[in-house]
Backbone as CSV, one residue per row, in Angstrom:
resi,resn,N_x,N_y,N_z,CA_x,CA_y,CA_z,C_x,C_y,C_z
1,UNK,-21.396,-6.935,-17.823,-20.988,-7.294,-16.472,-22.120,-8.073,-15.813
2,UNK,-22.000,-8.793,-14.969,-22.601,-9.679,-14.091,-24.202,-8.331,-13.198
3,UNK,-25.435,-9.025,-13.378,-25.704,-8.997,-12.361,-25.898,-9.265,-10.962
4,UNK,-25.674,-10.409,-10.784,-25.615,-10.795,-9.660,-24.055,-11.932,-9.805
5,UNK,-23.936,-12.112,-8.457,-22.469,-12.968,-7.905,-23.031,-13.527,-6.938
6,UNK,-22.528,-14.691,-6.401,-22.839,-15.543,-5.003,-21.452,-15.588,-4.465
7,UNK,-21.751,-15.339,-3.241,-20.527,-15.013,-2.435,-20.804,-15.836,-1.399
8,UNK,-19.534,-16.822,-1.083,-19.921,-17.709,0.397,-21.524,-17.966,0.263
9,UNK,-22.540,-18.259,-0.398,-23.529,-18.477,-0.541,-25.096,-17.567,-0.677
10,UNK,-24.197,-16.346,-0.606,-25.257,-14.947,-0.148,-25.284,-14.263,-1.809
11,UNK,-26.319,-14.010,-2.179,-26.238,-12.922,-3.618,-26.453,-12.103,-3.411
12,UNK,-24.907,-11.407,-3.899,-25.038,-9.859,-4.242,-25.504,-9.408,-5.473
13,UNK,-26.345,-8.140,-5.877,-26.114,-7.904,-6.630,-25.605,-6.789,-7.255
14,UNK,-25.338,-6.653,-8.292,-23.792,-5.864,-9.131,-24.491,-4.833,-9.909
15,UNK,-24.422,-3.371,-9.504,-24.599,-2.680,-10.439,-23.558,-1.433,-10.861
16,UNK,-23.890,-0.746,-11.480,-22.900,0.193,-12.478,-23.258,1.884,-12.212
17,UNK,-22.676,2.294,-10.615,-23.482,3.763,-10.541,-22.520,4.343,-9.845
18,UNK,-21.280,4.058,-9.302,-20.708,4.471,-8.420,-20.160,5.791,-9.172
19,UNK,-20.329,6.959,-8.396,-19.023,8.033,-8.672,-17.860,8.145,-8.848
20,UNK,-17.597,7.904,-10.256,-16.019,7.742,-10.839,-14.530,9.131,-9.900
21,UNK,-15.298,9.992,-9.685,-14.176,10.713,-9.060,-13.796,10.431,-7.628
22,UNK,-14.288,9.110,-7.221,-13.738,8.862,-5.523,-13.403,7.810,-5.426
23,UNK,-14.387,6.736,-5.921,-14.202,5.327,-6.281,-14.662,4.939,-7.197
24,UNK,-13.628,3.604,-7.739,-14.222,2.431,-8.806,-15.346,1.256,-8.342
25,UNK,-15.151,1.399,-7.305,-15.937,0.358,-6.535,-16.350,0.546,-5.192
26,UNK,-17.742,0.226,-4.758,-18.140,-0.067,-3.582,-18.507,-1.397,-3.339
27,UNK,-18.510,-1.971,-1.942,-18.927,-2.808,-1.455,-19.903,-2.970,-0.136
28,UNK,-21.373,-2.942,-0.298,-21.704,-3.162,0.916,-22.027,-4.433,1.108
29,UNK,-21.658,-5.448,2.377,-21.455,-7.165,2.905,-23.572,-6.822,3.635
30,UNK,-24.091,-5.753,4.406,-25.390,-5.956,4.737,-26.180,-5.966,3.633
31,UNK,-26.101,-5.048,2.810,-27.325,-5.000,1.473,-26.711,-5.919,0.524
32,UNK,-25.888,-6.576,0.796,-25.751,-7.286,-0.297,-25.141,-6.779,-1.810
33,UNK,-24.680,-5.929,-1.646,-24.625,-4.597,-3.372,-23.243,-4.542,-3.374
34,UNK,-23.069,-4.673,-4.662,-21.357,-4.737,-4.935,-21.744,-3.382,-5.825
35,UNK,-21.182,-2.117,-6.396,-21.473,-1.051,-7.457,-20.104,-0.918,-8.219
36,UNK,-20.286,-0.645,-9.286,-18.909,-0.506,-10.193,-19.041,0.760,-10.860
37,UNK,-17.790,1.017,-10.837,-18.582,2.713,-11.400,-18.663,2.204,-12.906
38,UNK,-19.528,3.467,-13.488,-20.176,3.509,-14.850,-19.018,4.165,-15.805
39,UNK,-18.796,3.783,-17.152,-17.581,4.683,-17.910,-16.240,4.406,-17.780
40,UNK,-16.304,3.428,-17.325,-14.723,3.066,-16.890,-14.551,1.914,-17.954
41,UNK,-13.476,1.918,-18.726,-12.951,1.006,-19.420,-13.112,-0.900,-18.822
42,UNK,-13.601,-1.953,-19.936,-13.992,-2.817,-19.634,-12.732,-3.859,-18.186
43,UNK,-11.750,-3.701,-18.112,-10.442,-3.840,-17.801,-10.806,-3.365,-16.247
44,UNK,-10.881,-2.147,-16.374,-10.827,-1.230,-14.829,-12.158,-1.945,-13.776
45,UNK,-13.057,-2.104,-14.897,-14.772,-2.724,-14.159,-14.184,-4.465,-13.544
46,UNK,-13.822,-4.814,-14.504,-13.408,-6.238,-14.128,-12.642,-6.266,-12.970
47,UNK,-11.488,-5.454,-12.961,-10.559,-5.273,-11.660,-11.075,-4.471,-10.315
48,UNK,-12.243,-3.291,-10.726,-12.641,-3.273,-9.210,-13.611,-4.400,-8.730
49,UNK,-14.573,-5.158,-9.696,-15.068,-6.302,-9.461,-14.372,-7.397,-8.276
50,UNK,-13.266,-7.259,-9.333,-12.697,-8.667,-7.997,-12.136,-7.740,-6.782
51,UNK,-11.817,-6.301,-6.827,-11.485,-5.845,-5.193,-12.697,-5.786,-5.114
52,UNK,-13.691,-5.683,-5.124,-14.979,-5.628,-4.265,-15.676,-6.712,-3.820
53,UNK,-14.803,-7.888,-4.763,-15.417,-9.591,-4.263,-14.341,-9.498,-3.138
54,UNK,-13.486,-9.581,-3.217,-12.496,-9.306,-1.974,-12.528,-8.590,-0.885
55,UNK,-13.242,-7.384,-0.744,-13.572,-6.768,0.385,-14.853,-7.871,0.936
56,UNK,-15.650,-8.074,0.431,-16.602,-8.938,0.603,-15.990,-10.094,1.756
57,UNK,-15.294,-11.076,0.825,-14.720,-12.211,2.006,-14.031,-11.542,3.031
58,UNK,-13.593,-10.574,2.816,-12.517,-9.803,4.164,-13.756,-9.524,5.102
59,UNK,-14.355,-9.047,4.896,-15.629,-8.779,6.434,-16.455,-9.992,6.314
60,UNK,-16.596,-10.973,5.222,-17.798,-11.867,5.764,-16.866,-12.960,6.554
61,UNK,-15.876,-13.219,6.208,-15.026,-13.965,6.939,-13.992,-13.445,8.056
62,UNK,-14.459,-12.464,8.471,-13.699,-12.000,9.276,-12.352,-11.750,9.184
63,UNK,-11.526,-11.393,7.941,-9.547,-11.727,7.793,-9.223,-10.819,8.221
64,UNK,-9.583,-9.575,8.572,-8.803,-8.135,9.360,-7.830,-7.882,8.043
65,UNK,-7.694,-8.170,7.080,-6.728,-7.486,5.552,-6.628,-6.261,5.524
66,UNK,-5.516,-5.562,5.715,-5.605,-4.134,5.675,-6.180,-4.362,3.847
67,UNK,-6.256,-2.749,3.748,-6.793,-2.362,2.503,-5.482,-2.520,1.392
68,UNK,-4.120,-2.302,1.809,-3.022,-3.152,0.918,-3.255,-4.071,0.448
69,UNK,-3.118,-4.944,1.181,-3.698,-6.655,0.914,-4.123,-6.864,-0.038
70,UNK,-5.505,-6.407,0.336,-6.609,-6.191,-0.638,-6.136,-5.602,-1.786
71,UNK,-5.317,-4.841,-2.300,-5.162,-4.257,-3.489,-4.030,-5.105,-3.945
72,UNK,-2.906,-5.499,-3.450,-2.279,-6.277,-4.114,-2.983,-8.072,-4.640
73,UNK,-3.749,-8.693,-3.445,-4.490,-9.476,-4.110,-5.442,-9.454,-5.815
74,UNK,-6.362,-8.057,-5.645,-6.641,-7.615,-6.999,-5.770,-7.936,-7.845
75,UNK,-4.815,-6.988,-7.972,-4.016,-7.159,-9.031,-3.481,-8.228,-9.385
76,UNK,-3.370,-9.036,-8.536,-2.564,-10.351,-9.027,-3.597,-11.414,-9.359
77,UNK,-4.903,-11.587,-9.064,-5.955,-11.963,-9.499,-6.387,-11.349,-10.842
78,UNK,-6.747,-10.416,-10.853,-6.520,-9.789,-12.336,-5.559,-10.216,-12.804
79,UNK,-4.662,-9.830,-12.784,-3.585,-10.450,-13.896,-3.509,-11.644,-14.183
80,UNK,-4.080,-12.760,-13.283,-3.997,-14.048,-13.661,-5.132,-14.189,-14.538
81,UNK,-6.277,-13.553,-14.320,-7.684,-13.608,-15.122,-7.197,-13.028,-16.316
82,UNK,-6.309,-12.352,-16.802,-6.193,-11.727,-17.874,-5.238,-12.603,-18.367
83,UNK,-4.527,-12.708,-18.117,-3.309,-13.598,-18.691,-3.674,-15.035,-18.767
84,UNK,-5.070,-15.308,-18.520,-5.443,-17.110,-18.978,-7.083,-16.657,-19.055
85,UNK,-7.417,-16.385,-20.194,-8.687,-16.302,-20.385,-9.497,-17.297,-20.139
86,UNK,-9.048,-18.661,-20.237,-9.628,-19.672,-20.820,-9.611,-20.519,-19.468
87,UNK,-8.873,-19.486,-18.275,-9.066,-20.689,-17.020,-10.379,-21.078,-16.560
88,UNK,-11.300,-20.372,-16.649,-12.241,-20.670,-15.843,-13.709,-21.589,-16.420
89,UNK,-12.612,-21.450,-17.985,-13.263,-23.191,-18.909,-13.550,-24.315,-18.294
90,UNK,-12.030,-24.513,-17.229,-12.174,-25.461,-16.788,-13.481,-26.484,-16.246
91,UNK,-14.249,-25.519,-15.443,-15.106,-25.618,-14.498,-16.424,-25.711,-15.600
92,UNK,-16.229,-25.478,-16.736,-17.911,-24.883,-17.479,-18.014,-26.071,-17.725
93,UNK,-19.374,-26.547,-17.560,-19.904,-28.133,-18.523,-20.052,-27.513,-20.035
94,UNK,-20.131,-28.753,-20.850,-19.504,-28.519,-22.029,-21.017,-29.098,-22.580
């Protein structure tokens, strides 16, 4: 997994400690720290990843997204990341 991410221009960075029995993911937007919990299947890390990049733009940009939102966005972001591995080829220099 990623250590660090740039978000709207700010780096967070990403680590692997969160307490699997409450959450998969935290997000704090002041410290900068995205956490993924540890032990969780490669699949589950990837998907709280992007809800926690997503909580991220929801407070740095101000969107008021209830926490629904936010979870149906995940999933459908995930699923597009999963279902086209190869999208984000696009963008890689070769």
């Amino acid at each position: 997994m990623l250590k660090k991410i740039k978000i709207l221009g700010c780096e967070f960075r990403v680590t692997r400690d969160v307490d699997t029995r409450k959450y998969l993911g935290y997000c704090c937007v002041n410290k900068q720290h995205i956490k993924v919990a540890k032990g969780i299947h490669p699949k589950q890390a990837q998907a709280a990843l992007i809800h926690e990049v997503l909580e991220a733009l929801n407070s740095m940009l101000r969107l008021g997204m209830p926490h629904r939102t936010i979870v149906a966005l995940e999933t459908g972001l995930n699923a597009v990341v999963q279902d086209n591995p190869k999208l984000l080829d696009l963008w890689r220099k070769k």
